[in-house]
Structures are given as C-alpha cells and as structure tokens.
C-alpha positions in Angstrom: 9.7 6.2 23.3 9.3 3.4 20.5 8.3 3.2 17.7 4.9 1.5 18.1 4.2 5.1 19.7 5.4 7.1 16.6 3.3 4.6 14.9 0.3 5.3 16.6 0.7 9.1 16.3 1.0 8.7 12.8 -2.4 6.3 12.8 -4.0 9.6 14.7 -3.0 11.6 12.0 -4.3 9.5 9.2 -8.0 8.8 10.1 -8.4 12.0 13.2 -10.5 9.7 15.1 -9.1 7.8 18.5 -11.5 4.3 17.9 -10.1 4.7 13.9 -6.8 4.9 14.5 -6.7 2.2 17.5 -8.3 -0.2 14.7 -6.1 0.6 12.3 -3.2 -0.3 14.9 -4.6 -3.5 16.1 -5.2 -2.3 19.6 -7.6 -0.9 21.9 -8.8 2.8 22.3 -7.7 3.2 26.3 -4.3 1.4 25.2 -3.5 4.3 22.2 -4.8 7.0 24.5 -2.7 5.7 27.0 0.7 5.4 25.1 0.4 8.8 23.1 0.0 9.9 27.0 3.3 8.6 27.5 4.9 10.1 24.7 3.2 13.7 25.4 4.6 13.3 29.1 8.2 11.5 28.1 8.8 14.8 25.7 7.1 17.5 28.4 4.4 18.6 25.6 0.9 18.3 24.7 0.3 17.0 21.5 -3.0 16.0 21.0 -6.3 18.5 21.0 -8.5 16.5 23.4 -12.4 16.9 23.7 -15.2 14.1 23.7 -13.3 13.4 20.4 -10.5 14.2 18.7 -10.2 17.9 17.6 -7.0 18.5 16.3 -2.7 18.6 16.5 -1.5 21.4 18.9 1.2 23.7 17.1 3.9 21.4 19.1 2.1 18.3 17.8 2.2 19.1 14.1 6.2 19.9 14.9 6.4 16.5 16.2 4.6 15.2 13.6 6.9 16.2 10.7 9.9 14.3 12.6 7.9 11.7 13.5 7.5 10.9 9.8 11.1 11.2 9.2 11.9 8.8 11.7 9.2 6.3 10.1 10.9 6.4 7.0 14.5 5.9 8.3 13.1 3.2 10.3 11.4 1.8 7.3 14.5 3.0 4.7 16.7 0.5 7.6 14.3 -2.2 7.2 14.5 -2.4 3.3 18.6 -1.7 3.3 19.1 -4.9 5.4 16.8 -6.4 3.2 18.8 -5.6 0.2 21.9 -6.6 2.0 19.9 -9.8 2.1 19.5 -10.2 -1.8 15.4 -9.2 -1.2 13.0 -6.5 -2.0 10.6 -6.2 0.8 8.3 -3.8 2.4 6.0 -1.4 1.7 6.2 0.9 -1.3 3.8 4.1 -1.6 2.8 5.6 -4.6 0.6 8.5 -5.5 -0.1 9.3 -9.0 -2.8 11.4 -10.6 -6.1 9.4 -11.3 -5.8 9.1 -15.4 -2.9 9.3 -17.8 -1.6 6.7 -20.7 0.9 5.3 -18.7 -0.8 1.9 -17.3 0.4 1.4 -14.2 0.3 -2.3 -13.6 2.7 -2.9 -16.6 5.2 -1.4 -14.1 3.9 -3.3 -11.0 3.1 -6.5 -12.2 6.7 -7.5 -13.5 8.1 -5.7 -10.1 5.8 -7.8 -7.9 6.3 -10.9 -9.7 10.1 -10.6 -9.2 9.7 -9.8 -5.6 6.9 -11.4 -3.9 7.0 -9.7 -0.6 6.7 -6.4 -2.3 3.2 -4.6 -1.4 1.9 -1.7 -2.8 -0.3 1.1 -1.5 -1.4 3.7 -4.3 -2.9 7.0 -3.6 -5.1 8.7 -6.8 -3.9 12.6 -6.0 -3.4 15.8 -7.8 -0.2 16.6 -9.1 0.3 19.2 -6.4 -0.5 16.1 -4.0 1.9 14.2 -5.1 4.7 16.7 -5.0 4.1 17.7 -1.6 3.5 14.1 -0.4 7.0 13.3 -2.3 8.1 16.3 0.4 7.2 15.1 3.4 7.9 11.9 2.9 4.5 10.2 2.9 5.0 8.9 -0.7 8.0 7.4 -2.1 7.3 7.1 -5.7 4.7 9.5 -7.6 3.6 9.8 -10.9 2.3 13.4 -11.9 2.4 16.1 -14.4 5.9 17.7 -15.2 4.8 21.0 -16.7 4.8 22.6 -13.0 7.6 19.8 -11.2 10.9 21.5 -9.7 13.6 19.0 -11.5 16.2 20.0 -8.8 14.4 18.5 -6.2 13.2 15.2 -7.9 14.6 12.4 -10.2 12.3 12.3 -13.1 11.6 9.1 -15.3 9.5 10.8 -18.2 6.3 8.5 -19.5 5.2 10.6 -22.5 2.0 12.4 -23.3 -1.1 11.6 -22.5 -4.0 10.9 -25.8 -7.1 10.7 -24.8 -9.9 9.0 -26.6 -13.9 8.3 -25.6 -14.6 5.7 -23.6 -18.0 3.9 -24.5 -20.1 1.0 -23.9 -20.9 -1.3 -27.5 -24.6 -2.2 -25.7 -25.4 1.4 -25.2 -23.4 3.3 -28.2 -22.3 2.6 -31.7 -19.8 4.7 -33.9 -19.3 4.3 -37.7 -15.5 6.0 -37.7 -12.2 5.2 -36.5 -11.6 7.7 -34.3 -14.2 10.9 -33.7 -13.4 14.7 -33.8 -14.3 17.3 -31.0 -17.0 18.4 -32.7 -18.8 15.0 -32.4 -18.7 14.7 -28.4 -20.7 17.7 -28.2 -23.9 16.3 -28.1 -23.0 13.2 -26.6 -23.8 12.6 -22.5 -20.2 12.9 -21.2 -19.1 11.6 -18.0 -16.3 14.0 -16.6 -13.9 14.3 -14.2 -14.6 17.2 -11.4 -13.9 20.6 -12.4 -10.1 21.8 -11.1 -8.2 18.6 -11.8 -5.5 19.0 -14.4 -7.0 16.3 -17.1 -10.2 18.0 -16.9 -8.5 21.6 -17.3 -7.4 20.0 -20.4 -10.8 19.0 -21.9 -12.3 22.2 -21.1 -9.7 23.7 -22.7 -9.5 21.7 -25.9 -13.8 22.2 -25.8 -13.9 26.0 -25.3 -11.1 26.8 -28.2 -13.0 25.6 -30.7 -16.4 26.9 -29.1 -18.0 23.9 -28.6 -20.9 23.3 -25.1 -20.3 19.8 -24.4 -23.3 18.0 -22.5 -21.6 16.8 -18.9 -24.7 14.8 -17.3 -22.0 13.0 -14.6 -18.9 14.9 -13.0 -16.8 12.6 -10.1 -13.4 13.0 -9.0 -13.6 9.0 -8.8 -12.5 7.5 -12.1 -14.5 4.2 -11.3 -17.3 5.7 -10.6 -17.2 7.2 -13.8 -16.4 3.6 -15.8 -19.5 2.7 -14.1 -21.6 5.1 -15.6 -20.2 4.9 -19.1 -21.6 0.6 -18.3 -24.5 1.3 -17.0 -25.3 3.7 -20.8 -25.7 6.8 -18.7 -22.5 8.6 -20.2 -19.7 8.4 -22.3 -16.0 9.5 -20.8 -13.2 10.6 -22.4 -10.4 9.1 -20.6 -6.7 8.1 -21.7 -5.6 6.3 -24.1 -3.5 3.1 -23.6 -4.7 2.4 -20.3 -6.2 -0.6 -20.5 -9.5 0.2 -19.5 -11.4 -1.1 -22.8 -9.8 -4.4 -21.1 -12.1 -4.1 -18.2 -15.4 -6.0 -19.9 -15.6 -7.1 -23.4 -18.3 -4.2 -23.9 -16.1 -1.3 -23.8 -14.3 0.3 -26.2 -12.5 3.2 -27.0 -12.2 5.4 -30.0 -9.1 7.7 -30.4 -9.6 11.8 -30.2 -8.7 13.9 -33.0 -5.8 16.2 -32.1 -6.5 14.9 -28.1 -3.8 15.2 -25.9 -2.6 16.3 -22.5 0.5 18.3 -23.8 2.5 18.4 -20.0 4.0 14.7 -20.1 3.6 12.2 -16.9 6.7 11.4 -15.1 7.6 9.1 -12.3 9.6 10.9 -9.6 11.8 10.1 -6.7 12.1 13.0 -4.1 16.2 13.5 -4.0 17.1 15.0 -0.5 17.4 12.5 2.3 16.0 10.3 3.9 15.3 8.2 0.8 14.2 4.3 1.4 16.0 2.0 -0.4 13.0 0.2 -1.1 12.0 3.3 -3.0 15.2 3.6 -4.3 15.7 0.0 -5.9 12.0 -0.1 -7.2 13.0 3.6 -9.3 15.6 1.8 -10.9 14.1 -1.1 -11.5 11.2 1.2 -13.3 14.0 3.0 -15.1 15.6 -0.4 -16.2 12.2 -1.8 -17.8 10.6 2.2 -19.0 14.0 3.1 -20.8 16.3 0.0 -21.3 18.2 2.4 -23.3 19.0 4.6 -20.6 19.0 2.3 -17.4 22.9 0.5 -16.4 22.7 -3.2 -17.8 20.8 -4.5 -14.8 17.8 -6.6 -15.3 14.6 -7.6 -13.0 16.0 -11.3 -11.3 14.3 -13.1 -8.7 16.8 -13.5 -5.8 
C-alpha cells in the first residue's frame, strides 16, 4: 500500500467516474483500475461497485474511505509541519465557505499568499451545513459559515460580523435617485435571487414576507456569478452583501445599501478542533486571527521567511 493508491481512491471518490479520476491523477484508466485492484486484494475486500462503469462504494469501501481521508491529512498535516520546521508555509489549504456574506475573502488571502508564495488555495461555495460536515471529515480545513446553528465545542471560531445586504445593480440598465432604498422599493423591481433553501435567501424571503411584500424573482441560481451576470446583462437586479467588493467588478455596477437589511446569524471562520489537524491549516487560522482581530491575536505578524 502507498499512498499514490489512497490517492487514487480518493480521485474515485471525487468525480465517480474511472477515465475522470485517472485524469485527474495523471495516469491511465487500466493503470488506476489496476492499482485500486491491488489495494482491494492487499486488504482482502472489495471496495469498488464494478459494472461497465463505476456504480458506487461497497459498505467496506465507504469504511475505508473515511480512513483513507484521515491518512491523507496526516500525510498532508506531516508535509506542512516539516515545512514549518523549515521556516515555510506550503501546501494546499481548503476552504469552504457559504457563496455570499460581507466578509471579502481575498482581503484574507491576498496578504496570506503574498507572504507565502507557495501557498495554494482551493475554495468550495457550500452550505453552512456543508461546511460543517466537510470541517468533520476532514475534507476542508478552514470554513467560513453561519454561526447561528455551529457546535462551538467542536470548532475554533473567528467571528466576521453580520452580514448587510444592499441591491446590486447595473448604472447602464438602472438608475436610483436615493442613497440607499427601503424594502418596499425592490418589490417591483426584476430581482435576481439566490435558489430557494440556502440560508441568505431564507433571509430575504423572510425580511419580504414580514412586511407583506411579493417581490418579482425573474432569475433564481444557486451560482452567484451567474447571477452578477444577469444583473450586467439588465435582466435583474440582486440583492447581495454588502462590503464585498462586487461593485469593484466593472465600473458599471453599483450597489445601494438596504434599509434595516441584514443577515442577523454572523459569519465565522472555523477550524475543526479534534485531531488530525494540518498545520498548514493551523498556521493559516492564526495568521487570519492575527490580521481579523489584532486585538485578540499574540503579537505575531505576517513575515515573509
């Protein structure tokens, strides 16, 4: 056993397709089949559901697989400690965080990645509930979500504040004579919405239905770029977060604050607590603690080593 072959099992996991997850590895089809043979017969089980395709994890599989991502991490966790050891910050740091809040994101990442250049990122837009149970099994390492159902005793918590929410708009297609707009004003307007279910959008319902109000929703996507695109294209406005940085995305969009608009559960970034936690993930939490709240964090600033 190696860990190429955990690798590979994990690849299988990730796309359920043979010729996708071979890709993904950098090798052939025959020569993944082959190797996850020779795990299945080195541990005396069949782990793989085998058809003309891929059809699934057998119960002994989906065991394997929840060690098999513990291992990765340790592997991964040894990887970054000896790195540190080294004076460096490398390796691959995963983040999930719900797809719109106030916190901007890239003020985190940019300073982080500028310090350490062989840093690299992969970010996930989940649900909060995504993001918790990805914090679980170990598939995330950081994850930015919605407090107002989070556990505290299983996570460290970095807390980012409220989201406001405003409506996003495009100057070539709308024009608005006040500084910010009440509820009562987006009724008639063609919104662009998030898909029913996710937590922002439980919000907007919410703040629409108190005060009796039938708001026109002409686009619904659970992709906020796809939405951005149709507030460019005129088609819709949105009403998406404030502080975000999206009015930065072309000199045509704006956004006007919400009267009495805002997601009242805060955004936090968490770190899962029980073991195994990389100390990749470990280092870039308190690194975010030491630029989010200075007050808070030890002494320690970003330096490039």
């Amino acid at each position: 056993m190696d860990i190429k072959q955990l690798k590979f099992l994990i690849a299988l996991d990730q796309t359920r397709h043979f010729g996708q997850a071979a890709a993904l590895c950098h090798i052939t089809q025959p020569t993944l089949s082959m190797r996850l043979r020779n795990l299945e017969d080195e541990l005396g089980l069949v782990l793989v559901t085998r058809g003309q395709r891929f059809e699934g994890f057998t119960e002994a599989g989906e065991r394997i697989l929840a060690w098999t991502r513990t291992l990765l991490a340790a592997y991964d966790g040894l990887l970054a400690e000896a790195a540190s050891c080294r004076g460096r910050l490398v390796g691959s740091l995963r983040i999930g965080m719900v797809p719109l809040s106030s916190f901007n994101l890239m003020g985190l990442l940019k300073p982080l990645i500028e310090c350490y250049p062989q840093l690299q990122i992969q970010l996930t837009s989940l649900s909060s509930e995504q993001v918790t149970d990805g914090l679980s099994r170990n598939q995330l390492d950081l994850g930015i979500c919605y407090l107002d159902r989070i556990n505290r005793n299983h996570f460290d918590v970095i807390e980012l504040g409220a989201t406001r929410m405003g409506l996003l708009y495009d100057s070539r297609h709308f024009r608005f004579s006040t500084p910010s707009l009440a509820w009562e004003a987006l009724e008639q307007l063609p919104l662009g919405l998030l898909s029913q279910g996710m937590h922002y959008r439980q919000s907007i319902d919410l703040s629409f239905r108190s005060r009796g109000l039938h708001p026109q929703s002409i686009l619904e996507s659970d992709s906020t770029y796809q939405l951005i695109q149709g507030v460019s294209a005129g088609l819709c406005c949105a009403i998406m977060p404030l502080d975000h940085g999206l009015e930065g995305l072309s000199e045509h969009i704006r956004i006007l604050p919400i009267n009495a608009a805002a997601i009242h559960a805060p955004v936090g970034l968490l770190l899962r607590r029980s073991e195994p936690r990389s100390a990749l993930a470990q280092q870039c939490f308190a690194e975010a603690r030491a630029l989010l709240c200075p007050d808070l964090a030890p002494s320690r600033t970003l330096e490039t080593p």
